[in-house]
py3Dmol code that shows the C-alpha trace and the ligand (Angstrom):
import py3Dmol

protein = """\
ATOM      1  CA  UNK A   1       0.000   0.000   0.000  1.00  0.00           C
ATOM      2  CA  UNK A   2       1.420   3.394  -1.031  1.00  0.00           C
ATOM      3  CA  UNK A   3       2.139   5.457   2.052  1.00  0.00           C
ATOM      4  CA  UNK A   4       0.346   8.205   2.658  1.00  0.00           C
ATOM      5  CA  UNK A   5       2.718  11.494   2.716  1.00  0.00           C
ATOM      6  CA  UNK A   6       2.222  14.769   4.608  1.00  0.00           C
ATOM      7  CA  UNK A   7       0.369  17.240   2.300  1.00  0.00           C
ATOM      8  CA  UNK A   8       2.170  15.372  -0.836  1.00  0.00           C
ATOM      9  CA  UNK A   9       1.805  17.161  -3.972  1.00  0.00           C
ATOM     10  CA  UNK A  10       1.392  20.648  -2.408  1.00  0.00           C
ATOM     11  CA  UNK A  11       4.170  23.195  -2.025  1.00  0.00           C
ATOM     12  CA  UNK A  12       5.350  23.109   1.538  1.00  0.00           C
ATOM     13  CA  UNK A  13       8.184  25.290   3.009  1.00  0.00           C
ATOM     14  CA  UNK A  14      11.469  24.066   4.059  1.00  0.00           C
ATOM     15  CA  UNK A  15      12.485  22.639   7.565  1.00  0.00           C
ATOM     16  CA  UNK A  16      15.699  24.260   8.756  1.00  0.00           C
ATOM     17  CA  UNK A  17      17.445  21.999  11.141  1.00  0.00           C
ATOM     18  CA  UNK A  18      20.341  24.018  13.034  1.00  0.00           C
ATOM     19  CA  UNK A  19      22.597  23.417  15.597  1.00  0.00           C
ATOM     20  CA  UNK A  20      26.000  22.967  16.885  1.00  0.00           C
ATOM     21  CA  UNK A  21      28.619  19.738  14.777  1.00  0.00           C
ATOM     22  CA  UNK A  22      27.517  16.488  16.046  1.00  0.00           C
ATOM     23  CA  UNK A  23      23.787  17.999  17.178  1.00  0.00           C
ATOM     24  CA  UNK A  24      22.166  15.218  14.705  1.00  0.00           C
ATOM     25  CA  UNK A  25      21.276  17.433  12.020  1.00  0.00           C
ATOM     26  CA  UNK A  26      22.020  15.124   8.953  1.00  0.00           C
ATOM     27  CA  UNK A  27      20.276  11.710  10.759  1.00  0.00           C
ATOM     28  CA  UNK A  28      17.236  13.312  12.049  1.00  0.00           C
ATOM     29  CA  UNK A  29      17.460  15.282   8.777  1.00  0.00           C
ATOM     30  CA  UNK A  30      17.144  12.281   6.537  1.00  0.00           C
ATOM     31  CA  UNK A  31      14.363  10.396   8.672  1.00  0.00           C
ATOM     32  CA  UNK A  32      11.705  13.480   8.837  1.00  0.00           C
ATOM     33  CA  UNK A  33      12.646  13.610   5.231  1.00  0.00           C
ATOM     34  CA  UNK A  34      11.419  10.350   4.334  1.00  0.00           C
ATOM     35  CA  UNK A  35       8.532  10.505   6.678  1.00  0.00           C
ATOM     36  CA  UNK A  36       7.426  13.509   5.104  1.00  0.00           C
ATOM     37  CA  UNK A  37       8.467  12.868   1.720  1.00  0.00           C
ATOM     38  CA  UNK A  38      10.438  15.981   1.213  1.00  0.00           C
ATOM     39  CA  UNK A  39      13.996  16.138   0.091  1.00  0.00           C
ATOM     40  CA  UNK A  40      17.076  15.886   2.292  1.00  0.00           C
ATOM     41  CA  UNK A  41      19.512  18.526   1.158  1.00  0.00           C
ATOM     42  CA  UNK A  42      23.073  18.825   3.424  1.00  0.00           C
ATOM     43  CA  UNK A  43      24.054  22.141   3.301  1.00  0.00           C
ATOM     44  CA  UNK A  44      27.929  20.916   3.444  1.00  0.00           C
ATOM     45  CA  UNK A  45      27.370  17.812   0.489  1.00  0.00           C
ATOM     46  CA  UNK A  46      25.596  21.339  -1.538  1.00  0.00           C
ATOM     47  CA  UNK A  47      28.515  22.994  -1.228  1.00  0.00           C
ATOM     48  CA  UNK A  48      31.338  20.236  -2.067  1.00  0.00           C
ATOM     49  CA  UNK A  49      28.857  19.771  -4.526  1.00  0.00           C
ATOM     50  CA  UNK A  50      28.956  22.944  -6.171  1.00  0.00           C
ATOM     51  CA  UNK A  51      32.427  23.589  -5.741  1.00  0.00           C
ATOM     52  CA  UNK A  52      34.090  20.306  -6.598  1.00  0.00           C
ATOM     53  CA  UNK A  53      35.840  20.253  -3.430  1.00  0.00           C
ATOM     54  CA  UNK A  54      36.023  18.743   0.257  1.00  0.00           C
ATOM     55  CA  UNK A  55      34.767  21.583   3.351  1.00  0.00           C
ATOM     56  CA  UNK A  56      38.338  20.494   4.551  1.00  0.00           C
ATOM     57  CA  UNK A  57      40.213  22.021   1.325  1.00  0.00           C
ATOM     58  CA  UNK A  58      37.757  24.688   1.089  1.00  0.00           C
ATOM     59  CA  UNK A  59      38.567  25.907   4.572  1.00  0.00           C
ATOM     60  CA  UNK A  60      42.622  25.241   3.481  1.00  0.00           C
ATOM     61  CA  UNK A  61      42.780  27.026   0.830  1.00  0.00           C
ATOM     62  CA  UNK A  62      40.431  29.791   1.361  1.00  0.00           C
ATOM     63  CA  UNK A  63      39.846  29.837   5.004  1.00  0.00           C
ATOM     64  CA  UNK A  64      36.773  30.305   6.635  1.00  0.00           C
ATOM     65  CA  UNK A  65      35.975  33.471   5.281  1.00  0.00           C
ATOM     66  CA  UNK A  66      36.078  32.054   2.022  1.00  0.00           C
ATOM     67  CA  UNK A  67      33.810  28.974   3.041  1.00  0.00           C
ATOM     68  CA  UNK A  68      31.409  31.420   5.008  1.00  0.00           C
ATOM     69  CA  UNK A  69      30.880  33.088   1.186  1.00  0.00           C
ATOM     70  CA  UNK A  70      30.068  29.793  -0.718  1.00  0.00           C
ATOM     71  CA  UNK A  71      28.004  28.753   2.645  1.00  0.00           C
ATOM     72  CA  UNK A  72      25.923  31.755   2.285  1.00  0.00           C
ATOM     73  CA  UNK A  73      25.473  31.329  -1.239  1.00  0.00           C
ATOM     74  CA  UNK A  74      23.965  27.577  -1.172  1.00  0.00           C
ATOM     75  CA  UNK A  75      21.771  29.453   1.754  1.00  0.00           C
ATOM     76  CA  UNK A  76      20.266  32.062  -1.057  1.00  0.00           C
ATOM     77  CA  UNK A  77      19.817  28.869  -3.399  1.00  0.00           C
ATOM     78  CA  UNK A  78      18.292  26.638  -1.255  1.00  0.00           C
ATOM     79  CA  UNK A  79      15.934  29.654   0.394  1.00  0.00           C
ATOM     80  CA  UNK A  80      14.503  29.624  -2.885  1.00  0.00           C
ATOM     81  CA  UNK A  81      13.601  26.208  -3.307  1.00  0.00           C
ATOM     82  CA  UNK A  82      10.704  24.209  -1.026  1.00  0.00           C
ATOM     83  CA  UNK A  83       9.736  20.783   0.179  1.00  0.00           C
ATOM     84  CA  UNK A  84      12.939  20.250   1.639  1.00  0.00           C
ATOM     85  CA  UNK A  85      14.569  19.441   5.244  1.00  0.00           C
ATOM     86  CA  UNK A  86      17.586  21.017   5.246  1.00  0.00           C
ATOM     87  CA  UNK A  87      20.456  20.110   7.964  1.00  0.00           C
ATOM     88  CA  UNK A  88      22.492  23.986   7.970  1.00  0.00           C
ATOM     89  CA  UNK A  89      26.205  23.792   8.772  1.00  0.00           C
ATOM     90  CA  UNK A  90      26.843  24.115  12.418  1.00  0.00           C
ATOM     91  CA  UNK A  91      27.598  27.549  12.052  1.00  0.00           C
ATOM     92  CA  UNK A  92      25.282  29.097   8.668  1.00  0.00           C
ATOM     93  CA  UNK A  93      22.432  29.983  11.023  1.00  0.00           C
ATOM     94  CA  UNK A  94      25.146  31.866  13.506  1.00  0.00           C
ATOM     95  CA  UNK A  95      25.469  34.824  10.179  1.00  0.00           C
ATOM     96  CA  UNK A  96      22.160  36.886  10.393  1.00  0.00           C
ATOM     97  CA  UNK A  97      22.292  37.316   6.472  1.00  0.00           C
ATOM     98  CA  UNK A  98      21.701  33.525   6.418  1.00  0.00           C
ATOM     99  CA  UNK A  99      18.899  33.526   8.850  1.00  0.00           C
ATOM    100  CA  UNK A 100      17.453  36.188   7.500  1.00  0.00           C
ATOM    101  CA  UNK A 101      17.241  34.288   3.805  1.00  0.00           C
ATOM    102  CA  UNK A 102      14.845  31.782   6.049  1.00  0.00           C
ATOM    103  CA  UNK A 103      13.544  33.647   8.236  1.00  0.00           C
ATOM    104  CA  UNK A 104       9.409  33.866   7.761  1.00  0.00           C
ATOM    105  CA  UNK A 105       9.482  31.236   4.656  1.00  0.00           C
ATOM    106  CA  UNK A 106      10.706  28.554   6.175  1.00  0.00           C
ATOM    107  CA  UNK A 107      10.400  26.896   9.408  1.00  0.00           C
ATOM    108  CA  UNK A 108      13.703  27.238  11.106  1.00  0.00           C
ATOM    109  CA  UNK A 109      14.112  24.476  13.833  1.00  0.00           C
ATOM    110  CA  UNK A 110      17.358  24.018  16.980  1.00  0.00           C
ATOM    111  CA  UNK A 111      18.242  20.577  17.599  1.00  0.00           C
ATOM    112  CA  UNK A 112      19.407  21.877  21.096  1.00  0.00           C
ATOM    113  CA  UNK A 113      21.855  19.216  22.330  1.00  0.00           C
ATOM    114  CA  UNK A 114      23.980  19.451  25.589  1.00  0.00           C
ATOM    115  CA  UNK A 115      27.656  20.552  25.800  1.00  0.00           C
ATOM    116  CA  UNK A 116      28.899  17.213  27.501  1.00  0.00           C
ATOM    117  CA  UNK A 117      27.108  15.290  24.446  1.00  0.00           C
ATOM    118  CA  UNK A 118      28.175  16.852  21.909  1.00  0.00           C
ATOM    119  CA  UNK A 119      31.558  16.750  23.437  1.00  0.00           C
ATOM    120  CA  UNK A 120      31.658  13.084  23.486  1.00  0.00           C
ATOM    121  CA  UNK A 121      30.230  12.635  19.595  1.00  0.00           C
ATOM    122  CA  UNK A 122      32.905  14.707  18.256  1.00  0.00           C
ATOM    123  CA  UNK A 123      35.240  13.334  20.263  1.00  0.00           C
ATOM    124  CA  UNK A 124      36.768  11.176  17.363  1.00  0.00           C
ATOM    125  CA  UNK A 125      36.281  13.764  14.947  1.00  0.00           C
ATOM    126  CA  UNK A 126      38.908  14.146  12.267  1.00  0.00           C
ATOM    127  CA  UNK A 127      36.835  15.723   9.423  1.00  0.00           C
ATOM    128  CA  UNK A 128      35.597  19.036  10.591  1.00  0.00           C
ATOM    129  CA  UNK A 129      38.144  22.239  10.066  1.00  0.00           C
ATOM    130  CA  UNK A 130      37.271  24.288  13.026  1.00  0.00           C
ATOM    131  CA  UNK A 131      38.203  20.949  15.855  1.00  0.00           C
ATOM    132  CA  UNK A 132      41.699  20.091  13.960  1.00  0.00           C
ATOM    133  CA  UNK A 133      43.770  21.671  15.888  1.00  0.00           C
ATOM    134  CA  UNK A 134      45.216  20.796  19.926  1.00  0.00           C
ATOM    135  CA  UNK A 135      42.964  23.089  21.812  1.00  0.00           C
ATOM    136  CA  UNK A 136      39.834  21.367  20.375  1.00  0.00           C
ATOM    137  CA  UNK A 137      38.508  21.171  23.505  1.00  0.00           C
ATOM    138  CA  UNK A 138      38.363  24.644  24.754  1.00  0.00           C
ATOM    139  CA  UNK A 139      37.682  25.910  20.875  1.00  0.00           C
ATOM    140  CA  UNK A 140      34.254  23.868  21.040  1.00  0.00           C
ATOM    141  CA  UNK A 141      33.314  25.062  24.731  1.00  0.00           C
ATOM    142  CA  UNK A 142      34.137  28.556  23.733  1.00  0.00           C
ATOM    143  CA  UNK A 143      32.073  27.827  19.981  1.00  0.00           C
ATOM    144  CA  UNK A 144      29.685  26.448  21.655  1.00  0.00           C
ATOM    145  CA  UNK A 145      28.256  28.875  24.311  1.00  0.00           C
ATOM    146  CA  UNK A 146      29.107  31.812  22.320  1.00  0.00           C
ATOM    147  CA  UNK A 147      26.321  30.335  19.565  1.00  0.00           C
ATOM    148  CA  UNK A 148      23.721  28.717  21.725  1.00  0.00           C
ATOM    149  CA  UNK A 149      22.177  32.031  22.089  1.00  0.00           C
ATOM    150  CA  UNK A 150      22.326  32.910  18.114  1.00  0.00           C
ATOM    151  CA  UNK A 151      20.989  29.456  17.237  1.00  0.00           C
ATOM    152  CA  UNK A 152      17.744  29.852  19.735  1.00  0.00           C
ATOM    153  CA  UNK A 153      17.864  33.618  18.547  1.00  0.00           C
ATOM    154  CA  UNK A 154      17.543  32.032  14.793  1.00  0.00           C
ATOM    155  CA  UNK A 155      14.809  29.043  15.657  1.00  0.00           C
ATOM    156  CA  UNK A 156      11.118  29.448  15.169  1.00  0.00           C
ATOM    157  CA  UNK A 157      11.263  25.630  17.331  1.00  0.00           C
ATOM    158  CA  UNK A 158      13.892  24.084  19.821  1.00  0.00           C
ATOM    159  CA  UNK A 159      13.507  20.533  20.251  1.00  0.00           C
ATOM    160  CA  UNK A 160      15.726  18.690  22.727  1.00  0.00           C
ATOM    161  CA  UNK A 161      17.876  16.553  21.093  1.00  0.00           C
ATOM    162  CA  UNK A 162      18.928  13.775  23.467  1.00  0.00           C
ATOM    163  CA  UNK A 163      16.541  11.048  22.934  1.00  0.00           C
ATOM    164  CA  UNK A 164      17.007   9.129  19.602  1.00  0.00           C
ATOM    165  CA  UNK A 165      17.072  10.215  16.097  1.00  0.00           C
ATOM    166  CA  UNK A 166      13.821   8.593  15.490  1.00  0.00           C
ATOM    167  CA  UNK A 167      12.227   9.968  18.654  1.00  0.00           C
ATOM    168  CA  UNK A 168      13.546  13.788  18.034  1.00  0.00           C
ATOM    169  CA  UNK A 169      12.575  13.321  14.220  1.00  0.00           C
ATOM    170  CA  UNK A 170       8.950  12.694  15.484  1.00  0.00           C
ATOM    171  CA  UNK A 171       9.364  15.662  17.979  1.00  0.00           C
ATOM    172  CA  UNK A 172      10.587  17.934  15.115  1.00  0.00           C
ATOM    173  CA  UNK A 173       7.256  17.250  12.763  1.00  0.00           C
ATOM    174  CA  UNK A 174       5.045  17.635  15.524  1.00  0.00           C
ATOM    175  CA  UNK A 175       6.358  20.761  16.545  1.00  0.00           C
ATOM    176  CA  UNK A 176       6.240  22.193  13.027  1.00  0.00           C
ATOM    177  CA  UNK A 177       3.175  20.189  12.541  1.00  0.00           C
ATOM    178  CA  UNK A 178       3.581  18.199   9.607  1.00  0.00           C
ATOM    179  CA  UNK A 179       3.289  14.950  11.575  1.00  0.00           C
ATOM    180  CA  UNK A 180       2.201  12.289   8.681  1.00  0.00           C
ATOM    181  CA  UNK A 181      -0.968  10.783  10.827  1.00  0.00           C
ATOM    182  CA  UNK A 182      -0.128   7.508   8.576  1.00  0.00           C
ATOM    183  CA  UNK A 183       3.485   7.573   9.045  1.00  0.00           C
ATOM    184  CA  UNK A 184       3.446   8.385  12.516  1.00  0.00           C
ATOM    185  CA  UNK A 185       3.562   5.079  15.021  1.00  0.00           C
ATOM    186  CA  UNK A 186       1.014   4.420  17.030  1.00  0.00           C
ATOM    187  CA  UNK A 187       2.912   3.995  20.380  1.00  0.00           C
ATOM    188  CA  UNK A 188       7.397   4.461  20.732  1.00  0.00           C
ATOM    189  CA  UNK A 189       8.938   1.578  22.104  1.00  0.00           C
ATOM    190  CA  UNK A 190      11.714   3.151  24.601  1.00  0.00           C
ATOM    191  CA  UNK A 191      14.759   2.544  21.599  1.00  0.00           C
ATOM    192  CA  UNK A 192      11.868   4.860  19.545  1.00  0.00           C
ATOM    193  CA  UNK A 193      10.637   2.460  17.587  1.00  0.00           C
ATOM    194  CA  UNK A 194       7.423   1.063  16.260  1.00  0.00           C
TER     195      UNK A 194
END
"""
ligand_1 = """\
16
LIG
C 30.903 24.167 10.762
C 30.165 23.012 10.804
C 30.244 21.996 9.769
C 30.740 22.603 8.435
C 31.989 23.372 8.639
C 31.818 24.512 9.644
C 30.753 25.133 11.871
O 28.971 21.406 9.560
O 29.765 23.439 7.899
O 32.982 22.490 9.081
O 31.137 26.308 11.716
O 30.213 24.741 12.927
P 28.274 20.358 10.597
O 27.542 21.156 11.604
O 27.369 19.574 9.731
O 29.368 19.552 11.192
"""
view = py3Dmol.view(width=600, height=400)
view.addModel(protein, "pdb")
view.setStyle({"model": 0}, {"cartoon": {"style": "trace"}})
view.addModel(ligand_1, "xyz")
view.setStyle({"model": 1}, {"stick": {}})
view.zoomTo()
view.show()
């Protein structure tokens, strides 16, 4: 039986997902996609898209002003698209000429994740510019609560993101209210699942 999709067919606005690297963006991203049959667009995958190149070599050979230019640019495209979830780049929605692109179109929602989480995701991480370097750790505390503010400055929604992707993906599309009644399970087991 085909599933039933939120509002399918009609032009819907975009979902904004922001937050701080290793909030869950992209995962929660791509599940209230496919429940809501919208398209998942990664802001980052847009841009090594466009460009040809890796965030990484963008940010080495051009630095982050350079990257902040091409970020804001996929912004302006992707502002004037719909029926998409979008996960932003931890730090697009931190630039008010970004937010402002979304801003009373789209529905612009924080995955709001704790410090001591996040720190433990990225722990590992060897991919994203900004943590390469020895004083990761007091970079990202510093990153962190100097943006918390901007990102629930930016949101239109702030959904707690420390249960499971599944379970926050629900809480997102309820919130914004484009909760597919088909799609949506009856009753979460405590892993989130039907
Ligand atoms: C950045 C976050 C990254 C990527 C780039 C800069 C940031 O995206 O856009 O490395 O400034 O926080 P994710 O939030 O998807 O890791």
């Amino acid at each position: 039986m085909q599933r039933r999709r939120w509002q399918a067919g009609k032009r819907m606005n975009n979902i904004v997902l922001c937050g701080f690297m290793g909030c869950g963006k992209s995962t929660v991203g791509k599940i209230i996609a496919r429940k809501t049959g919208r398209r998942f667009v990664d802001m980052d995958a847009e841009i090594e898209k466009k460009t040809g190149r890796k965030i990484a070599e963008i940010f080495a050979e051009q630095g982050e002003e350079g990257f902040r230019e091409m970020e804001h640019a996929v912004c302006a495209d992707l502002a004037g698209r719909s029926n998409l979830v979008i996960a932003a780049g931890g730090g697009a929605l931190t630039f008010r000429r970004n937010v402002t692109l979304f801003k009373g179109k789209d529905t612009i929602v924080l995955l709001d994740v704790p410090l001591e989480r996040i720190r433990h995701r990225l722990r590992n991480d060897r991919v994203r510019p900004l943590l390469q370097r020895p004083d990761k750790e007091a970079v990202m505390v510093a990153l962190y609560k100097k943006r918390r503010p901007l990102y629930r400055a930016a949101a239109d929604v702030t959904i707690k993101g420390k249960n499971t992707p599944l379970k926050t993906a629900y809480a997102v599309m309820e919130a914004v209210g484009c909760a597919p009644g088909e799609d949506q399970p009856k009753k979460l087991d405590r892993n989130g699942l039907k």
